[in-house]
ZAMARVEX-402576 format. One record per residue (C-alpha): residue number from 1; x, y, z; residue in three letters. Coordinates in Angstrom, 3 decimals, always signed. Layout:
N
(NUM, (X, Y, Z), ALA) ...
END
This chain:
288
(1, (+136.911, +18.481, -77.292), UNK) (2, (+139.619, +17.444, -75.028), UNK) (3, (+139.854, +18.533, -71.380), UNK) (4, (+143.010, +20.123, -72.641), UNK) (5, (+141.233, +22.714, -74.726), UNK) (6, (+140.083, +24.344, -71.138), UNK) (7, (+141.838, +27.555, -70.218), UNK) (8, (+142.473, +25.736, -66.897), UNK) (9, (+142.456, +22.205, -68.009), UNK) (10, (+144.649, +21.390, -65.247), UNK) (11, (+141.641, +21.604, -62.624), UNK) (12, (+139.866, +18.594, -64.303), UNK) (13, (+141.815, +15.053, -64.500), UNK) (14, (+140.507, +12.267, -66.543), UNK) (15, (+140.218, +9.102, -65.335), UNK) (16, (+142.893, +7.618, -67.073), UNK) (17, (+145.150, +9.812, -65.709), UNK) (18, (+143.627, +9.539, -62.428), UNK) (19, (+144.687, +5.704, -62.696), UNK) (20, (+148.194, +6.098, -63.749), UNK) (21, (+149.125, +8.507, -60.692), UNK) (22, (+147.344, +7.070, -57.769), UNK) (23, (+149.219, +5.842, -55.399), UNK) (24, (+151.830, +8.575, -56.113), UNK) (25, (+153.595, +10.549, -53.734), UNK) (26, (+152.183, +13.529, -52.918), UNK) (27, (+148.659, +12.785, -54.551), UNK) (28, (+145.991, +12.911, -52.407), UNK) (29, (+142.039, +11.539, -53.737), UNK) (30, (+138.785, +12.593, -51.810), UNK) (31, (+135.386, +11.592, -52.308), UNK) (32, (+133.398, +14.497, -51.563), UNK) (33, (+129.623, +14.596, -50.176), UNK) (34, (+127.183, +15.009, -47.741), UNK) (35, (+123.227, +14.146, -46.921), UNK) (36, (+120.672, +16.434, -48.826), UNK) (37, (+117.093, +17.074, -46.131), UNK) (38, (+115.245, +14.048, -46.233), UNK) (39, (+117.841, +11.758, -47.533), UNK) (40, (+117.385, +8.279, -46.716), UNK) (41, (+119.694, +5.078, -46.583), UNK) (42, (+122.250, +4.602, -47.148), UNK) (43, (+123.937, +8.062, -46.075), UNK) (44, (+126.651, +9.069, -48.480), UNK) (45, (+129.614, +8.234, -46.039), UNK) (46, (+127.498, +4.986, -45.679), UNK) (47, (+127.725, +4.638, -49.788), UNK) (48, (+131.916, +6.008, -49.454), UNK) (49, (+132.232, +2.768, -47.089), UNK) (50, (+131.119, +0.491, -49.161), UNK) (51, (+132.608, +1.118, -52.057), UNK) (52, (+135.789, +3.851, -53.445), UNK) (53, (+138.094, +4.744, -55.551), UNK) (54, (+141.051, +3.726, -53.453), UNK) (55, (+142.796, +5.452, -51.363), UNK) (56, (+140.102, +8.003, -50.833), UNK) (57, (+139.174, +9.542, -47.986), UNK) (58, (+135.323, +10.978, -47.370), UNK) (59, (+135.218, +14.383, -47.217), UNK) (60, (+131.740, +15.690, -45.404), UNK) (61, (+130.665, +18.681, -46.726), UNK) (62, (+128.071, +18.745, -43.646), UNK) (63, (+131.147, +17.871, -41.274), UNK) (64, (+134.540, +20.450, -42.386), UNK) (65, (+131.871, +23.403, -41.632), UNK) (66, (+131.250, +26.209, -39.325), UNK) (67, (+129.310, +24.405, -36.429), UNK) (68, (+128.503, +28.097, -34.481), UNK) (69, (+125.250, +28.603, -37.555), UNK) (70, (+122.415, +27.022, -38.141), UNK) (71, (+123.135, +27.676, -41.481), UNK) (72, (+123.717, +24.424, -43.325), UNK) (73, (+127.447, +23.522, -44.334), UNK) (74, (+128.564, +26.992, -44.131), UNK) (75, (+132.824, +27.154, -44.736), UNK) (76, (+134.623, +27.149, -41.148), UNK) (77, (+137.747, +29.367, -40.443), UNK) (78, (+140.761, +28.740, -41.966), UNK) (79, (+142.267, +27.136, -38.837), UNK) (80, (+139.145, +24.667, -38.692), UNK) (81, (+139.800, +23.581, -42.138), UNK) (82, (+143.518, +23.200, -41.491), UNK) (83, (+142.464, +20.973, -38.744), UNK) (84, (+140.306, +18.776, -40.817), UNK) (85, (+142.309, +18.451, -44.160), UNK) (86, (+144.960, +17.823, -42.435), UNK) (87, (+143.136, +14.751, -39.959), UNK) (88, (+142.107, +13.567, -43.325), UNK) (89, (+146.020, +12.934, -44.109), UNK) (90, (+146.500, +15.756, -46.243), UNK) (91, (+149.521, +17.890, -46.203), UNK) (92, (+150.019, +21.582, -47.737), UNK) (93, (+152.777, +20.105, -50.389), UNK) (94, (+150.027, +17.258, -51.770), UNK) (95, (+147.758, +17.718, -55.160), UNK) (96, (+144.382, +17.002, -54.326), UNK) (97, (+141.747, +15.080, -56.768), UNK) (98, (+137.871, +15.569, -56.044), UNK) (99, (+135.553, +12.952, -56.954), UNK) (100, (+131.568, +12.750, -56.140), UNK) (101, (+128.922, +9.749, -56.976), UNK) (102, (+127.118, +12.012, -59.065), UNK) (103, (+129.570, +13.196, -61.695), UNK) (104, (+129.742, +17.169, -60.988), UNK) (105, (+127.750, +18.156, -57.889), UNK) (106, (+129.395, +17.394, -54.874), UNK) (107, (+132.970, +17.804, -55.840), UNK) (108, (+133.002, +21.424, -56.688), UNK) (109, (+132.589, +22.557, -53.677), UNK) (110, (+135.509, +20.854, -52.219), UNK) (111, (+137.723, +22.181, -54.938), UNK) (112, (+136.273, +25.890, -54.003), UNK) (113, (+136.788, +25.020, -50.320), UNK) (114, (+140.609, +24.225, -51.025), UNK) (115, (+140.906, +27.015, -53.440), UNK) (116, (+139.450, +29.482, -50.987), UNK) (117, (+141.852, +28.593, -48.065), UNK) (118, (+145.019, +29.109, -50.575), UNK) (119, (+145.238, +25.798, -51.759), UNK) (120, (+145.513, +25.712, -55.780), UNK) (121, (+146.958, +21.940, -56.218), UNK) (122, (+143.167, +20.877, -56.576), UNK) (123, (+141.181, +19.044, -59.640), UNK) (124, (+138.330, +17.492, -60.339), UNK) (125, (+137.420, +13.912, -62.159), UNK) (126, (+135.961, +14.331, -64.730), UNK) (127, (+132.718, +12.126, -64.590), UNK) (128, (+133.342, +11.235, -61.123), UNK) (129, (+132.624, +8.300, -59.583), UNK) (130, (+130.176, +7.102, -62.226), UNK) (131, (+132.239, +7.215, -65.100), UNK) (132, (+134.822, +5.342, -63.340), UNK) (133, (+132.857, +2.883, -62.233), UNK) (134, (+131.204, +2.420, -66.012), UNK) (135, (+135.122, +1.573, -67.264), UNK) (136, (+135.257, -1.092, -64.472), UNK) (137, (+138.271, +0.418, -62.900), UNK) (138, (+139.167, -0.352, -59.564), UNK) (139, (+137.468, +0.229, -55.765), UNK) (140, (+137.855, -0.712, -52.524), UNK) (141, (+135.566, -0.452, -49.249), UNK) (142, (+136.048, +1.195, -45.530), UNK) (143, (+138.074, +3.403, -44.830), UNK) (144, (+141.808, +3.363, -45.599), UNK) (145, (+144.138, +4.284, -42.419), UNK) (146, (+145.512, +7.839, -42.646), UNK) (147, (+148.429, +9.632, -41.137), UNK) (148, (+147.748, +13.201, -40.489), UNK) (149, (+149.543, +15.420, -41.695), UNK) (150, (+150.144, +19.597, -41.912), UNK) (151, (+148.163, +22.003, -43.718), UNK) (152, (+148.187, +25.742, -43.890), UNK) (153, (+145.306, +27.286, -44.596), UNK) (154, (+144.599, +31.446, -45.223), UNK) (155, (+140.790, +32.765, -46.251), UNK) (156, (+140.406, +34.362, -49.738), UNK) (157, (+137.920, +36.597, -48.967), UNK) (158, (+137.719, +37.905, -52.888), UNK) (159, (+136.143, +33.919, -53.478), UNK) (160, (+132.915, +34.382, -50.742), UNK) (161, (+130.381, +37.099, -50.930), UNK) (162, (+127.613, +37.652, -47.761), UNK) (163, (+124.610, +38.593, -47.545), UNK) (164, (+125.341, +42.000, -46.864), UNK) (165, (+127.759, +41.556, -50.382), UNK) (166, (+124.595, +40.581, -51.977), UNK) (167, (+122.243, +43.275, -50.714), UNK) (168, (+125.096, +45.601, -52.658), UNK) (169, (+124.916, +43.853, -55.426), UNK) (170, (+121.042, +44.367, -56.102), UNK) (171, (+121.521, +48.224, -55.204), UNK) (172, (+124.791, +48.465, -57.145), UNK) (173, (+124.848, +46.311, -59.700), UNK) (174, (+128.773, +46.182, -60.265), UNK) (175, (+128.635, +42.028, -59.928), UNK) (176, (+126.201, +39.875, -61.549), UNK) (177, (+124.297, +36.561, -59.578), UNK) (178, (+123.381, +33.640, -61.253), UNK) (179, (+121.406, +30.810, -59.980), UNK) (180, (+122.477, +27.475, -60.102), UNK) (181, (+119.265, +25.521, -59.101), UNK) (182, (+116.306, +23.757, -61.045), UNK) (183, (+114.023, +26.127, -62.850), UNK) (184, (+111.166, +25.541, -61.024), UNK) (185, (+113.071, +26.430, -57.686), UNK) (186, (+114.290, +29.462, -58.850), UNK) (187, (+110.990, +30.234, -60.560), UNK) (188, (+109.268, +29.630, -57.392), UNK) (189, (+106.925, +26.903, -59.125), UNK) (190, (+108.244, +23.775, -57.879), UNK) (191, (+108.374, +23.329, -53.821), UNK) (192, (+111.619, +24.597, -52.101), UNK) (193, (+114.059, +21.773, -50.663), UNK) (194, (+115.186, +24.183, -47.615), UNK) (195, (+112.370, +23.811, -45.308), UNK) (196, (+111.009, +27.112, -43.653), UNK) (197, (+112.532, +28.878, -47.137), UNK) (198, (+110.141, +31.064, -49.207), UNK) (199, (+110.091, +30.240, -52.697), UNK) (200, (+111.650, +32.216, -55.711), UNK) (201, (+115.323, +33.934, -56.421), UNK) (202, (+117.732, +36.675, -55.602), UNK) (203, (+116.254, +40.032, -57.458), UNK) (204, (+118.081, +40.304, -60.585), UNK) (205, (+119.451, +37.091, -60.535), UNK) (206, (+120.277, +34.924, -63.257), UNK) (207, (+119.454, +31.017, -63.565), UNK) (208, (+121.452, +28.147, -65.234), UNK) (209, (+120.986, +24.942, -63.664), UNK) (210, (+124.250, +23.496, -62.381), UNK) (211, (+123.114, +19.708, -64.144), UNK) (212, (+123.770, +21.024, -67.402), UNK) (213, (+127.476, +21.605, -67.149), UNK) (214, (+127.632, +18.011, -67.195), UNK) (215, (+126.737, +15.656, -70.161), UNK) (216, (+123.624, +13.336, -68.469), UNK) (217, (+124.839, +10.123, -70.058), UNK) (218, (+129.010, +10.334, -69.360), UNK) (219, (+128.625, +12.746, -66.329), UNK) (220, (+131.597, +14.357, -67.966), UNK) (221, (+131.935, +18.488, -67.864), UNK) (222, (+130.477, +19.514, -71.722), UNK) (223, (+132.978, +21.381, -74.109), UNK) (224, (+134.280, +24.723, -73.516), UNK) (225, (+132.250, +26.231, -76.237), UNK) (226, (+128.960, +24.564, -74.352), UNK) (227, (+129.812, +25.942, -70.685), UNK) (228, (+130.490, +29.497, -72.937), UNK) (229, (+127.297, +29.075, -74.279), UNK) (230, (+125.228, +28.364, -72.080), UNK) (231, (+126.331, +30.667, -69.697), UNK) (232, (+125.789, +33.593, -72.177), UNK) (233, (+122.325, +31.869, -73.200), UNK) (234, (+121.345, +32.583, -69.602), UNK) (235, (+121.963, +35.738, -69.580), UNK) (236, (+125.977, +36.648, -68.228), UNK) (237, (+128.281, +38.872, -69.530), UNK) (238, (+131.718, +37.122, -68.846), UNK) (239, (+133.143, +40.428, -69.061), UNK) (240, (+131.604, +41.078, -65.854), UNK) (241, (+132.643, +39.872, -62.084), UNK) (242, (+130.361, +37.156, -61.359), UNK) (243, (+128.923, +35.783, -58.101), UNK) (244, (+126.946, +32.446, -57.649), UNK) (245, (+124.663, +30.935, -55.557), UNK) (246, (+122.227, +28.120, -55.475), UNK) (247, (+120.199, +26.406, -52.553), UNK) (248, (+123.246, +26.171, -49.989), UNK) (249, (+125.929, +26.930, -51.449), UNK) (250, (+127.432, +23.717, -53.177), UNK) (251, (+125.942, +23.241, -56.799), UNK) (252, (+126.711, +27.369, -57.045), UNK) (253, (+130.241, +25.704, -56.655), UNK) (254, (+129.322, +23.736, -59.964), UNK) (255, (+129.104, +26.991, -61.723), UNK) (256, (+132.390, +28.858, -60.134), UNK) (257, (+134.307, +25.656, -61.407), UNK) (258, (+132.748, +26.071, -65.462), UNK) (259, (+133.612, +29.943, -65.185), UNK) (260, (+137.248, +28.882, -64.044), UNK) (261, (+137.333, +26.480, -66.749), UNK) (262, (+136.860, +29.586, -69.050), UNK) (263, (+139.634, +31.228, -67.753), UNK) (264, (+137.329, +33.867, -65.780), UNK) (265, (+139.053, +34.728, -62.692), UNK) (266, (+136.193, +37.450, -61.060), UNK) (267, (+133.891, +35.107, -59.243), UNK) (268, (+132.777, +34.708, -56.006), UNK) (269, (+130.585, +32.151, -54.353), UNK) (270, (+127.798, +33.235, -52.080), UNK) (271, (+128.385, +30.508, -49.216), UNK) (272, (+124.820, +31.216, -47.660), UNK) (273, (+122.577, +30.916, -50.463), UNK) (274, (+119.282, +30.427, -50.211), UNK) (275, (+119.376, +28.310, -47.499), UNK) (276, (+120.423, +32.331, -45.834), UNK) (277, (+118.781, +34.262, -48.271), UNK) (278, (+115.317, +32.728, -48.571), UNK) (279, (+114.468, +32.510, -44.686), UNK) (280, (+111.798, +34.652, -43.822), UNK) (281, (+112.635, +38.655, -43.168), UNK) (282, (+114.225, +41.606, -44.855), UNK) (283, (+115.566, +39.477, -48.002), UNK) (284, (+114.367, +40.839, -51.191), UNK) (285, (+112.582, +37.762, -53.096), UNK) (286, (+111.611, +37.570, -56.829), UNK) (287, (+109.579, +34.482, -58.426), UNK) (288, (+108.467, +33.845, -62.431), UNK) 
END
């Protein structure tokens, strides 16, 4: 299936139209990522440096976040963001392409981020980084020189949920959660990659892990029909508003950008996750 047979196939770019535009006016390319606990070298801005798509900038995940929390990567204010997109050289008029080293992990949750503060003009690569590099396109190393430029940014609020949002949820049940880690995180079998987090899920919640959006050997997003199904297999009705979440709030971006791809329009993101959710206190914790 083609990535035009997406209800919004506009918000994924292949990479051979990726390499006919850069370099275009207007057309901005980021690689997005950051350093997962216990990460070891090279760091992923140390991996951006040395080789890139070029003309992209790094965009830290850890680094355009709210720095008052101890909550990892947590999305700043809208002026914060402003600040930082626009450092990075891009302007409010510019369309944005997203591209991580995994495929589909990181770059989600850039695309939320811009989609969040108002910005629409935003895709994905499809297969990221890897499937570029596996056609033996082009890349460059450090870090290309950047004029700053101005960006407007305004908060969505309908896109985040809290976790007082999610303590309504499991009393009212008018939005359903789904789960985008590993099984055995969610299950509370394998060990927990938050330190200090208890192990298990949100009551009630669903689980699909956000890996198999993506086919393992092209790292490109599966068919419509697949996301559909395996969305339903796990449990969703896509009738119904939907909120994600994952370990901190990134791969749960992997699953906000499949529902778009459907068309669905009623999700939310919630930004703390279980980083937030599975600290110890009055948080509700389910395992098996």
């Amino acid at each position: 299936m083609s990535a035009n047979s997406y209800h919004n196939a506009d918000s994924l770019i292949s990479t051979d139209e990726l390499a006919r535009i850069m370099g275009s006016k207007n057309v901005k390319i980021i690689e997005a990522g950051f350093d997962m606990p216990g990460s070891k070298p090279p760091l992923a801005r140390e991996k951006y440096l040395q080789a890139h798509i070029p003309g992209a900038v790094f965009f830290d995940i850890d680094d355009i976040a709210d720095k008052s929390t101890s909550l990892p990567h947590m999305i700043p204010s809208a002026e914060e963001f402003a600040d930082a997109v626009g450092k990075l050289g891009i302007g409010s008029e510019d369309r944005v392409i997203v591209y991580d080293r995994d495929g589909l992990k990181f770059a989600p949750r850039a695309w939320w981020m811009f989609r969040t503060f108002g910005h629409d003009r935003v895709a994905i690569l499809n297969g990221g980084l890897p499937k570029w590099q596996s056609e033996g396109r082009a890349e460059e190393r450090g870090a290309p020189k950047v004029t700053p430029k101005s960006f407007t940014a305004k908060l969505n609020p309908k896109m985040v949920r809290s976790k007082a949002d999610v303590f309504k949820i499991i009393q009212e049940h008018r939005e359903q959660l789904i789960d985008a880690r590993s099984k055995g995180r969610f299950a509370g079998t394998a060990p927990e990659t938050w330190q200090g987090r208890r192990s298990g899920h949100i009551p009630g919640s669903r689980n699909l892990p956000s890996e198999q959006l993506a086919d393992p050997t092209t790292h490109a997003v599966v068919s419509e029909p697949e996301i559909k199904k395996k969305f339903e297999s796990a449990g969703l009705d896509l009738n119904k508003p939907v909120v994600t979440s994952c370990g901190s709030g990134v791969t749960a971006c992997v699953l906000a950008f499949g529902l778009h791809l459907l068309g669905k329009r009623d999700v939310a993101v919630y930004d703390g996750s279980w980083a937030e959710w599975g600290l110890p206190g009055d948080t509700p914790v389910e395992t098996a």
